[in-house]
BAVO-316944 format. One line per 4 residues: number of its first residue (from 1); their letters; for each residue x, y, z of N, C-alpha, C. Coordinates in pm, whole numbers, padded with zeros to 5 digits. Example, Ala and Ser with C-alpha at 12.3 -4.5 7.8 and 13.67 -1.06 7.14 Angstrom:
2
1> AS> 01319:-00569:00780:01230:-00450:00780:01320:-00330:00780 | 01285:-00225:00708:01367:-00106:00714:01290:00003:00787
//
This chain:
215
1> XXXX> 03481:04371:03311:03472:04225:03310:03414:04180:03178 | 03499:04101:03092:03413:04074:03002:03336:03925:03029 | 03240:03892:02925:03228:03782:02893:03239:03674:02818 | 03248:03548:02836:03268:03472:02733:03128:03451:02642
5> XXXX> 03126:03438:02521:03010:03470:02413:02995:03292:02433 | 02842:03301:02426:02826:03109:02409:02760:03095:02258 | 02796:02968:02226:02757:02889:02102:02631:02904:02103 | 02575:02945:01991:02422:02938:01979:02389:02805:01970
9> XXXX> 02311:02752:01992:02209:02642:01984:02108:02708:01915 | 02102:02577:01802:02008:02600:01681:01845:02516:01742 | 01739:02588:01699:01660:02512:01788:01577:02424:01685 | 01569:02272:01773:01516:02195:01690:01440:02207:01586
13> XXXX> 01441:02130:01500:01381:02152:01370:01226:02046:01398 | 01098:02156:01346:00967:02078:01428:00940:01980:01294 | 00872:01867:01427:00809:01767:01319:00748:01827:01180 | 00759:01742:01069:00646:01756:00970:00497:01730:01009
17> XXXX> 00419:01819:00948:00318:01747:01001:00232:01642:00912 | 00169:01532:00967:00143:01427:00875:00103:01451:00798 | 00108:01339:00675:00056:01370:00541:-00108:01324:00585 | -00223:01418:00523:-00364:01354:00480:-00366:01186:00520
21> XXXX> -00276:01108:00424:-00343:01007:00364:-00333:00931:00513 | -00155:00963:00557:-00121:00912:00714:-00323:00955:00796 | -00291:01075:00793:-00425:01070:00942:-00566:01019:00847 | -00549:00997:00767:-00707:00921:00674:-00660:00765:00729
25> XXXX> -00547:00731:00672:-00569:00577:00770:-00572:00527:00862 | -00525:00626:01004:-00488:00634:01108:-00655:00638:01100 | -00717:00705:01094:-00886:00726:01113:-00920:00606:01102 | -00944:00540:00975:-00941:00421:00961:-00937:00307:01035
29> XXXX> -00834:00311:01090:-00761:00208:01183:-00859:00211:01314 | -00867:00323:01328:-00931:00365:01479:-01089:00306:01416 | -01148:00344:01343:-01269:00341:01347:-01338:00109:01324 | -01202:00084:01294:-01201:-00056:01285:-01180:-00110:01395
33> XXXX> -01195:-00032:01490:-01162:-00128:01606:-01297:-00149:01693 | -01377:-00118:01644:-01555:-00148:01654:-01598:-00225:01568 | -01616:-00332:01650:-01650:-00471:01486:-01792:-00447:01360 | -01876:-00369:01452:-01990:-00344:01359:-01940:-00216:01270
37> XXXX> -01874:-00096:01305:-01837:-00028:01228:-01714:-00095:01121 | -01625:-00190:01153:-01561:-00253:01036:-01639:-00357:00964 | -01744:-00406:01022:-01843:-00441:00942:-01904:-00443:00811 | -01919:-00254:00815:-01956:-00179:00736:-01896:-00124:00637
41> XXXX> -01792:-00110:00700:-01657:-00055:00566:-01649:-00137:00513 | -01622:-00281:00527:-01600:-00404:00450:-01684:-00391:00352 | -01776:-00365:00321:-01934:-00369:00261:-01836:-00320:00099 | -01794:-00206:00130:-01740:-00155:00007:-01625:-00223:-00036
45> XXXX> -01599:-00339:-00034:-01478:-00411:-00126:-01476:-00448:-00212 | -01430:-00353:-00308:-01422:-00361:-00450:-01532:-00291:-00536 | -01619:-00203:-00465:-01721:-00174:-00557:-01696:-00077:-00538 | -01737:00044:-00636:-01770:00197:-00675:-01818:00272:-00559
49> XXXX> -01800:00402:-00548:-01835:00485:-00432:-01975:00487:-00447 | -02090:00472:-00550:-02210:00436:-00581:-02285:00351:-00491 | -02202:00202:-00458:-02228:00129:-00413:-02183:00130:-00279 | -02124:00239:-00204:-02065:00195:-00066:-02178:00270:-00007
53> XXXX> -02304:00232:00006:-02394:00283:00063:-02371:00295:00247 | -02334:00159:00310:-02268:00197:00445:-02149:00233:00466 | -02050:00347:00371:-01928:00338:00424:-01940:00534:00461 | -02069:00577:00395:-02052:00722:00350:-02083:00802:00518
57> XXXX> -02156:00717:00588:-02186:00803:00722:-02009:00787:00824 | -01967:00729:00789:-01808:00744:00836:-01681:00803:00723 | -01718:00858:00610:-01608:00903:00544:-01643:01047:00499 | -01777:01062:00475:-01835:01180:00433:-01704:01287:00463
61> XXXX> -01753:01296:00595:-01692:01431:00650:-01553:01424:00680 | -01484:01336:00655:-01379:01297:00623:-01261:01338:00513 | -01414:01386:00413:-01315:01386:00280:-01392:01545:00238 | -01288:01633:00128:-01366:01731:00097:-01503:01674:00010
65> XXXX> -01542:01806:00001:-01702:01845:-00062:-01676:01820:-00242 | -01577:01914:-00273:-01527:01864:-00421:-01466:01775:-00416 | -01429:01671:-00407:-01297:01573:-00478:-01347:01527:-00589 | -01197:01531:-00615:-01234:01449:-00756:-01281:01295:-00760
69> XXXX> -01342:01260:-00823:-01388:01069:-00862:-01278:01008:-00806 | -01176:01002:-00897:-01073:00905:-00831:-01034:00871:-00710 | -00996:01044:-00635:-00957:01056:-00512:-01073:01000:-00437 | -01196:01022:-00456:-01319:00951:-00357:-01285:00823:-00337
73> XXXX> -01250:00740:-00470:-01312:00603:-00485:-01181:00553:-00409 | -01046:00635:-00410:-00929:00572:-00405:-00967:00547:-00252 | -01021:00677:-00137:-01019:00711:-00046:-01131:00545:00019 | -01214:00573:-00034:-01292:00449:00003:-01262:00306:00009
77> XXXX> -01187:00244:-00138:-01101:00151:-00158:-01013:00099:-00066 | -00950:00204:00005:-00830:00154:00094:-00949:00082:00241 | -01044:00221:00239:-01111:00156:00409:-01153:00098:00407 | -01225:00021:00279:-01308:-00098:00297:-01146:-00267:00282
81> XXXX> -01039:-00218:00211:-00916:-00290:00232:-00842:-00350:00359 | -00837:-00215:00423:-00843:-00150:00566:-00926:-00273:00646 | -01080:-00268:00647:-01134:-00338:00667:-01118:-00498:00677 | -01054:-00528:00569:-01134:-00659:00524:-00953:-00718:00542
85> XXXX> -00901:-00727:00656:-00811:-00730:00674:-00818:-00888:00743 | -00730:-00945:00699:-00691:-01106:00796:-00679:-01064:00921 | -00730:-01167:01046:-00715:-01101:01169:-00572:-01164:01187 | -00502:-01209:01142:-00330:-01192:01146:-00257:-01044:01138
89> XXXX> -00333:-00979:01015:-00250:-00870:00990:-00357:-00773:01085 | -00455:-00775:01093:-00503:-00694:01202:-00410:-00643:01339 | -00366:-00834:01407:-00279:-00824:01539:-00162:-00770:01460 | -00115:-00822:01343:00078:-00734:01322:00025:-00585:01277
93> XXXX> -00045:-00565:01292:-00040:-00378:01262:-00051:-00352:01349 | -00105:-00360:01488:-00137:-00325:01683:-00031:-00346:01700 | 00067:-00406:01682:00172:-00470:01725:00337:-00353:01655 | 00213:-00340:01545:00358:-00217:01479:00313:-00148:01525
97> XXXX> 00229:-00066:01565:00192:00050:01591:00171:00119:01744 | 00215:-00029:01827:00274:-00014:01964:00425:00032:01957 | 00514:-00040:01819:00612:00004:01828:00718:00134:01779 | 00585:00215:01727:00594:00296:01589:00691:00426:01646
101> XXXX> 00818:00404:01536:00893:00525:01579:00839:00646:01432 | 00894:00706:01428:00920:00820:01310:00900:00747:01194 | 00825:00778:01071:00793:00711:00968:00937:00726:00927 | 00960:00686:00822:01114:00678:00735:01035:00810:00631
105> XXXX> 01157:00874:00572:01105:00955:00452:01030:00867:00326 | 00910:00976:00314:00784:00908:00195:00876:00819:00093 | 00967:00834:00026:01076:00785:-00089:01120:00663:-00089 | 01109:00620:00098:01183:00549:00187:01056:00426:00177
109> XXXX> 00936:00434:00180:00848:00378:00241:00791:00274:00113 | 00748:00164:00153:00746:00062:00067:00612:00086:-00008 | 00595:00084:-00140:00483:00061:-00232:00478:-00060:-00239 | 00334:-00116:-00345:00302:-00187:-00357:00449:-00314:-00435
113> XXXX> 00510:-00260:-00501:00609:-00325:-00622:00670:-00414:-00504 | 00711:-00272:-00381:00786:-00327:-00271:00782:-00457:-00217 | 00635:-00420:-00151:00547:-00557:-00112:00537:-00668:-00202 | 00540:-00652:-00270:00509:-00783:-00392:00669:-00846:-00359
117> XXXX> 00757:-00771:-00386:00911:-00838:-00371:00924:-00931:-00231 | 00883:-00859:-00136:00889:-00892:00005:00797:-01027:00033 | 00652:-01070:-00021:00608:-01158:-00049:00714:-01319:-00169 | 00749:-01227:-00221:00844:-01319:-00317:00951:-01377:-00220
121> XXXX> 01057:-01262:-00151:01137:-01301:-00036:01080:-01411:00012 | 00999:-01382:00095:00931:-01490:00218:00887:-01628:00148 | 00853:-01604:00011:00809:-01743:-00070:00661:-01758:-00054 | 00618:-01629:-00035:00445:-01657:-00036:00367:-01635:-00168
125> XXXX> 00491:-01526:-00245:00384:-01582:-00353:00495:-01604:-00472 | 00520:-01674:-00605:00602:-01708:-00696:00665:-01603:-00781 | 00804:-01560:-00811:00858:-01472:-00892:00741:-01436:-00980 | 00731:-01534:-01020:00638:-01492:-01198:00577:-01479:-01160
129> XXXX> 00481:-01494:-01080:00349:-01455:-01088:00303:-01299:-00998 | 00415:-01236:-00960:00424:-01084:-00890:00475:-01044:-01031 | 00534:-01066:-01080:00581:-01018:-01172:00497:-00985:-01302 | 00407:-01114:-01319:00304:-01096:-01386:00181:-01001:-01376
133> XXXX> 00161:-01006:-01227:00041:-00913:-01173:00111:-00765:-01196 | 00185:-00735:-01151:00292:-00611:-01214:00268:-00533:-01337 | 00280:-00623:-01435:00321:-00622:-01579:00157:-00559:-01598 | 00049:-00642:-01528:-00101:-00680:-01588:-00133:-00526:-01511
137> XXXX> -00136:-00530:-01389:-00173:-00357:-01318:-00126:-00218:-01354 | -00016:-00265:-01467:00042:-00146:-01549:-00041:-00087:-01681 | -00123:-00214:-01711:-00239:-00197:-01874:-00357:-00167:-01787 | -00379:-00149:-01651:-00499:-00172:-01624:-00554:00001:-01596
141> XXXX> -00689:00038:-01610:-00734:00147:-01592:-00765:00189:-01450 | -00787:00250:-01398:-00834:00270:-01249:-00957:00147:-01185 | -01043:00148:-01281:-01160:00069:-01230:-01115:-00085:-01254 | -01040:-00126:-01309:-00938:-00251:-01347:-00864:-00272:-01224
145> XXXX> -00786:-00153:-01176:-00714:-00162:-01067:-00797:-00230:-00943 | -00868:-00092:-00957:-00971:-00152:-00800:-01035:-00270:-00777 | -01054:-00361:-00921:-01109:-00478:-00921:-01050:-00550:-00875 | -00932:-00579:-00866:-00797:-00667:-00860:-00726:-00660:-00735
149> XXXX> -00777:-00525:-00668:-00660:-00509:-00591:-00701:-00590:-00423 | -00842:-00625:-00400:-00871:-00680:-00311:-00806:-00840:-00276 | -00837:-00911:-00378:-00804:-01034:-00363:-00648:-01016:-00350 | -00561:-00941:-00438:-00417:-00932:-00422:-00353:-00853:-00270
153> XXXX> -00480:-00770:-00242:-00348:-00762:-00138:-00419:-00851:00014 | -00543:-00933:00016:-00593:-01037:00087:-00433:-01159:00075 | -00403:-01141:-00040:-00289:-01280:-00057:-00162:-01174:00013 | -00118:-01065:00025:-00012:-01026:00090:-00057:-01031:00216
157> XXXX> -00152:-00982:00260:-00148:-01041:00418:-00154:-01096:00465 | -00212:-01195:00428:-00241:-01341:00451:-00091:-01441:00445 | -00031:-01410:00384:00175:-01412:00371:00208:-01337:00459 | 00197:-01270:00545:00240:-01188:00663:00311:-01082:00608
161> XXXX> 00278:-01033:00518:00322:-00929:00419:00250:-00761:00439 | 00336:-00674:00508:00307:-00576:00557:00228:-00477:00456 | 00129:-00406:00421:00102:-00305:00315:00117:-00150:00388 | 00187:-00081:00310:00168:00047:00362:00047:00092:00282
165> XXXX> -00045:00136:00384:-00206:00182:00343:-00193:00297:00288 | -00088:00409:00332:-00114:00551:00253:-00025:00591:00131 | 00071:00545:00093:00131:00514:-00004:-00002:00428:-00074 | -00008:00340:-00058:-00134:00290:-00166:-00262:00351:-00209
169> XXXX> -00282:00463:-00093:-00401:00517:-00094:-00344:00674:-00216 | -00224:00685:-00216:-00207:00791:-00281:-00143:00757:-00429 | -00123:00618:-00431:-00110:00608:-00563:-00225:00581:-00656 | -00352:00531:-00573:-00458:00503:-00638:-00528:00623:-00651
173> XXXX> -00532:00735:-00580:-00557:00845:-00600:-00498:00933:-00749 | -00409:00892:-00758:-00339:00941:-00911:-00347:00862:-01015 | -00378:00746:-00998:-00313:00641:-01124:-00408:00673:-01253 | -00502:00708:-01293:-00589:00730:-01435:-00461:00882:-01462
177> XXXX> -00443:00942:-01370:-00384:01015:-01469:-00237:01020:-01421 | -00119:00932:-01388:00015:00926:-01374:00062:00794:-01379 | -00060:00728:-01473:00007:00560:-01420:00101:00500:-01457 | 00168:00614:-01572:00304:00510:-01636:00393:00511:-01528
181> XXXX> 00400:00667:-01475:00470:00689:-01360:00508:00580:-01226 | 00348:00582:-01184:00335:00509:-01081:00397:00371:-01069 | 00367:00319:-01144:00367:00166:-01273:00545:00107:-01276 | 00569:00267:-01344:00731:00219:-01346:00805:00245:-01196
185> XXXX> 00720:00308:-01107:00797:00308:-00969:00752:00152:-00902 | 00651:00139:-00960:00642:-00018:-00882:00736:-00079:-00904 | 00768:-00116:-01008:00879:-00186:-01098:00975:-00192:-01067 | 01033:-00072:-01072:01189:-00024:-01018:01216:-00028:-00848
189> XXXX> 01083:-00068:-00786:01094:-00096:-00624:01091:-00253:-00577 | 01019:-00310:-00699:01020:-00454:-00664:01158:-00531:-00705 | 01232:-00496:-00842:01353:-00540:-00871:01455:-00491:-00706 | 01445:-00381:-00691:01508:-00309:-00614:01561:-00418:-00469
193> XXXX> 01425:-00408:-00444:01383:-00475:-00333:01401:-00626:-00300 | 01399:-00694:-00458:01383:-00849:-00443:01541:-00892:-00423 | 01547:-01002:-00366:01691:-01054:-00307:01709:-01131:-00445 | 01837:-01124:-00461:01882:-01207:-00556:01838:-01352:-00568
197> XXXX> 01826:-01441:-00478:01796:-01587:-00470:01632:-01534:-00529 | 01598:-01469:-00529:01404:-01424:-00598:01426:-01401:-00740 | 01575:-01295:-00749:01600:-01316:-00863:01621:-01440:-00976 | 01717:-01456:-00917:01768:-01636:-00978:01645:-01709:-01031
201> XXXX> 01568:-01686:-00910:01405:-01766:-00937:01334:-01741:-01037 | 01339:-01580:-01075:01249:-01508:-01156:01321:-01614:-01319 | 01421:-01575:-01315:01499:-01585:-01450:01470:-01733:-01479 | 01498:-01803:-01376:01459:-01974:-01434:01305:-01993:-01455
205> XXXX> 01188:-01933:-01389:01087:-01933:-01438:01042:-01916:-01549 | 01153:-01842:-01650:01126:-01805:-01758:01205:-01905:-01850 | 01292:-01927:-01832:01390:-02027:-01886:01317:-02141:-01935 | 01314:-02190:-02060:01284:-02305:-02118:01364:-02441:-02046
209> XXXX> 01262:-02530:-02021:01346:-02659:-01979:01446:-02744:-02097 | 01559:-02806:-02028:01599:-02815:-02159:01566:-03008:-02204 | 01532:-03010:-02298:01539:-03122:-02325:01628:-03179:-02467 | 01657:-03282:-02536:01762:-03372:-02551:01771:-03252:-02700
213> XXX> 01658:-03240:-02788:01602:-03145:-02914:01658:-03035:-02905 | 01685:-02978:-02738:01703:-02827:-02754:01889:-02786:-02727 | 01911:-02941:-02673:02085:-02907:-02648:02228:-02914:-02764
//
């Protein structure tokens, strides 16, 4: 008697497992949902790991023993960001994260350039002036960055403008030493990204008005 031979079945291919920065904000997230502990993270917005005197009994052990400066400050930066969140974007992140399927591939996932376009879309904040902040966060040094980056991304959420936290957390982690890199991926994600009618916008912003002298 013979038998018939069956088709192998290939066996699923296992999840990746998350990146760091994913379960560092995911921590994050969780640990903000205690108002006195987001309290505290807030404390550090915008200042030096020097100065986050209440953020260190919740990140310490969090983060290795060596890191480098950057990676600390980047790591801190986001949770006190994290923190200091509009309670709008507070409820639309519970709200994504009730609905959260499979991240999209890292490549896939929106940076900051992104967000800036997506704010432009919606009309929350003006061609030129994403464009400008762009241009200005490209000359800027790490500690330049971090200065800036509170109030700017307070104005994307506050526009109902989504930030991906670990993508941001890993570009600020690199930027003193990859920032042309980084810089020109913003760039090339916000053109990417922006709808043509943002476009149109961008270009007449720049456009001289014409008057009777200039025709």
């Amino acid at each position: 008697m013979t038998t018939t031979p069956q088709p192998e079945t290939s066996a699923p291919t296992p999840a990746a497992p998350p990146r760091p920065s994913d379960t560092f904000v995911a921590y994050v997230l969780s640990l903000c949902e205690n108002k006195r502990v987001q309290s505290d993270l807030r404390t550090g917005l915008g200042q030096p790991v020097e100065r986050c005197n209440y953020l260190h009994r919740y990140l310490v052990r969090r983060l290795p023993e060596r890191q480098h400066r950057d990676a600390r400050r980047a790591h801190y930066a986001v949770a006190a960001l994290i923190a200091a969140r509009p309670r709008s974007a507070r409820t639309s992140d519970a709200e994504r994260a009730d609905k959260a399927a499979a991240p999209p591939a890292w490549y896939r996932r929106p940076n900051l350039g992104a967000s800036l376009a997506a704010a432009v879309n919606a009309q929350a904040i003006k061609p030129g002036s994403a464009e400008d902040d762009l241009h200005l966060f490209a000359r800027q040094s790490s500690d330049g960055l971090h200065t800036r980056m509170p109030a700017l991304t307070r104005h994307l959420l506050t526009g109902g403008i989504a930030l991906d936290w670990a993508v941001l957390l890993e570009d600020l982690i690199w930027w003193d030493r990859d920032r042309e890199r980084i810089a020109t991926r913003w760039l090339e994600s916000y053109f990417r990204a922006l709808d043509s009618e943002g476009g149109d916008a961008a270009e007449a912003d720049d456009m001289p008005e014409l008057h009777e002298e200039n025709i």
